[in-house]
Phi, psi and omega in degrees: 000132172242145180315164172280120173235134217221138173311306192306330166330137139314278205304007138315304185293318168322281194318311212290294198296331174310320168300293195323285205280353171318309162306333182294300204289319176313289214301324205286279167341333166263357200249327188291269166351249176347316164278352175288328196275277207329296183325267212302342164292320208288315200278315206275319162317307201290314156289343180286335199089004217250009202249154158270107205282155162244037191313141138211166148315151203198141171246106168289349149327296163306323182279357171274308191298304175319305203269330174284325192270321203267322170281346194319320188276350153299324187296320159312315169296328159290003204014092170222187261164111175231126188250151195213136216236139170199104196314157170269128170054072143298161183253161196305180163198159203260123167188195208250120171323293186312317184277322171320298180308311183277018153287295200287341194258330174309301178289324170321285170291334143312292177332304196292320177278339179252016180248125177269315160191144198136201188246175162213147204225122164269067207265153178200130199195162191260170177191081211058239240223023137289157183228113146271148196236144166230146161241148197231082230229154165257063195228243206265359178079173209218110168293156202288011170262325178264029171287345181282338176246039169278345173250023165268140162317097170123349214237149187222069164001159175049205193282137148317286186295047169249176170274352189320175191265155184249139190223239207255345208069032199224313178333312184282332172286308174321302177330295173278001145309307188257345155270005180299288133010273155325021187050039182225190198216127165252143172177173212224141155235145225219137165204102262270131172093341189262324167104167186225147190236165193203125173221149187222170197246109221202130148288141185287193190249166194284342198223142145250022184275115167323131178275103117014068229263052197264131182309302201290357187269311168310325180275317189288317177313316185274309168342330190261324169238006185277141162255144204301130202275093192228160182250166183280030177256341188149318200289153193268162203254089066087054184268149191244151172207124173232124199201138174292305216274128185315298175321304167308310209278322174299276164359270200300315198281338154312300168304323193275313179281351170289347190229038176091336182273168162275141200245117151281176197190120171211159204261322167212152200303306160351291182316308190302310146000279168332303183261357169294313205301298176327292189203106185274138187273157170303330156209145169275146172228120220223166175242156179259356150323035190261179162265146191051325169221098197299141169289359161289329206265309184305325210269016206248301185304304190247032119260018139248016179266094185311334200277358193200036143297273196323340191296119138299108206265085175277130183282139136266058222232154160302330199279136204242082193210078187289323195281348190280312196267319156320295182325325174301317193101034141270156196294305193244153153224122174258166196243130162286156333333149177267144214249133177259300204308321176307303183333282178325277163008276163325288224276330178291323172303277181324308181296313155323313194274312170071032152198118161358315212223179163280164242223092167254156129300026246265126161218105155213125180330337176280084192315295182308311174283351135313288148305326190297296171317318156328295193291359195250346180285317177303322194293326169269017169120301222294154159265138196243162160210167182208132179250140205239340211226143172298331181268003186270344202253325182273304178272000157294276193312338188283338197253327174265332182040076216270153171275345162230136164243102195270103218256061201281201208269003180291303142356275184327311164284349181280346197219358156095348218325320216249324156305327183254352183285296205311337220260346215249100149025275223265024180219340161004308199249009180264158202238134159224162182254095237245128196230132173289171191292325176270027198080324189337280173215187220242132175271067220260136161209119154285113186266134177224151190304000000 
């Protein structure tokens, strides 16, 4: 017979919570970890030259509504107040929609969080041949030595040792990378206790007349230069479309299949469910609006999923929540109206590349803080390896051509690690991650020859 044990034992209770939060600090620390690589991958694309612009006319209205409807629920949760100001009869401006929006959703959510209490204000009004946007908030302000590194890479104002919230050191430097990108200009005014506006400049566009949209002219066009997604035995590429709405599915399954593939179709992550089971396809285009299984919910389920990770996934959706559906580990996220030409683009890439995720290294000795660090980057799309030894680490890297390598630094020094890699060509652009011994945080420098 063995005794009866009860939750209720202290030492039980003891352990449980111990567990409990152990598990907290893992997922919070991997969900952190994971938006650092995205920033660094997402900012290292952006210098490389390596990003694809979408320049069109643009109403900045819409892109003010967009990036405020996408913070609403921080602002709520802070119960704060976002107000939004737009000069009447703006004239258009030439940009990337997408990008824009993640300017705007950034400065937003900087605001929202660091204003404890009060409003924040979104404003946007011309100026000579400009349209400036400012966001403006009351909350602790920047003291006037550190407004010049608020937009250096890595750097985080003001006291270290606070609760205040912490992120990658990376938003404002992306920010200022894509308005730059626009011709434009960022930059900040500040008062320490007073609160602070971050205002950026876009020129307006050479024409305010709306470009004209003929499908069928757009269609003869991809027809004539996308070249048809075929593999080289032959066999045609296997596509899933997943959509509640008919018309969107016919739609897609009309484009797609016009430009060689075979289209399969299901109406909700069930259906879909079902038929990845069936026969998996080589890429998914999934919507997140659905019934019973949100596609966020679908697209989470078959990326943990070792047998259906590697499936590339593009989300196609109205819902404008890109960091989330990254998070997930899908490849692409597009803004309904659907875009063909982008679409088309994405899905010839993804297929071409024939694998889901990025390339990690991991090398530290420490086996357990290995595996943990593995397991929470597979769980997040990547593909991972692991070296226990630098030099075990130096022929890992020459050979797999990881797009990140994450070291720690005890390792680093011993072995030269990131100093004899950077020397080697075919590794020039991988970022590496230099992790002190005791974890506390992570030490990033992207090396480049």
């Amino acid at each position: 017979m063995l005794p009866a044990v009860t939750i209720e034992t202290p030492k039980i209770q003891r352990t449980v919570k111990q567990v409990r939060d152990n598990l907290h600090i893992i997922i919070t620390e991997g969900d952190r970890l994971t938006s650092l690589i995205n920033d660094v991958l997402d900012i290292a694309k952006i210098e490389a030259g390596k990003v694809e612009w979408n320049m069109q006319p643009l109403s900045i209205s819409e892109i003010l509504e967009r990036a405020i409807a996408a913070t609403a629920v921080l602002a709520q949760a802070g119960k704060l107040q976002v107000f939004c100001e737009v000069e009447p009869d703006l004239p258009e401006i030439m940009g990337d929609r997408d990008r824009l929006i993640q300017v705007l959703i950034n400065l937003l959510s900087n605001a929202i969080k660091f204003t404890p209490t009060g409003t924040v204000t979104c404003r946007a009004q011309s100026h000579q041949d400009n349209i400036i946007v400012s966001v403006i908030d009351q909350g602790i302000g920047i003291a006037i030595e550190d407004q010049p590194k608020v937009f250096e890479k890595f750097k985080q104002v003001g006291e270290v040792m606070t609760d205040k919230p912490k992120g990658t050191g990376l938003g404002l430097p992306i920010c200022k990378q894509i308005v730059e990108h626009h011709n434009g200009r960022l930059w900040v005014n500040s008062q320490l206790g007073q609160g602070s506006t971050f205002a950026f400049s876009l020129p307006t566009a050479v024409s305010n007349q709306p470009i004209p949209i003929h499908l069928d002219s757009l269609v003869q066009q991809l027809k004539e230069n996308v070249d048809r997604a075929v593999a080289s035995n032959g066999s045609q590429k296997n596509l899933l479309v997943v959509d509640d709405e008919p018309h969107i599915r016919e739609l897609l399954r009309q484009e797609l299949e016009a430009e060689g593939y075979l289209i399969r179709t299901a109406q909700d992550g069930i259906e879909a469910l079902r038929l990845v089971k069936e026969l998996p396809p080589d890429l998914i285009i999934l919507d997140v609006m659905m019934p019973n299984i949100s596609g966020f919910d679908l697209a989470a389920v078959l990326k943990n999923n070792p047998a259906t990770m590697n499936i590339p996934t593009i989300i196609l959706s109205i819902i404008q929540d890109k960091e989330r559906g990254y998070r997930l580990g899908v490849d692409r996220y597009l803004s309904k109206p659907i875009n063909t030409e982008l679409l088309l683009s994405d899905i010839k890439m993804l297929l071409t590349q024939e694998v889901s995720h990025k390339k990690v290294l991991v090398v530290d000795a420490d086996l357990s803080t290995a595996k943990i660090l593995s397991d929470v980057l597979v769980s997040k799309g990547y593909t991972v390896t692991e070296a226990a030894t630098g030099s075990e680490g130096i022929e890992k890297a020459l050979s797999i051509r990881p797009d990140m390598i994450i070291i720690n630094a005890e390792v680093s020094e011993q072995h030269n690690i990131v100093q004899t890699l950077r020397f080697d060509n075919g590794l020039k652009n991988v970022i590496f991650v230099v992790v002190q011994q005791d974890c506390a945080e992570a030490k990033l420098a992207h090396q480049t020859a």
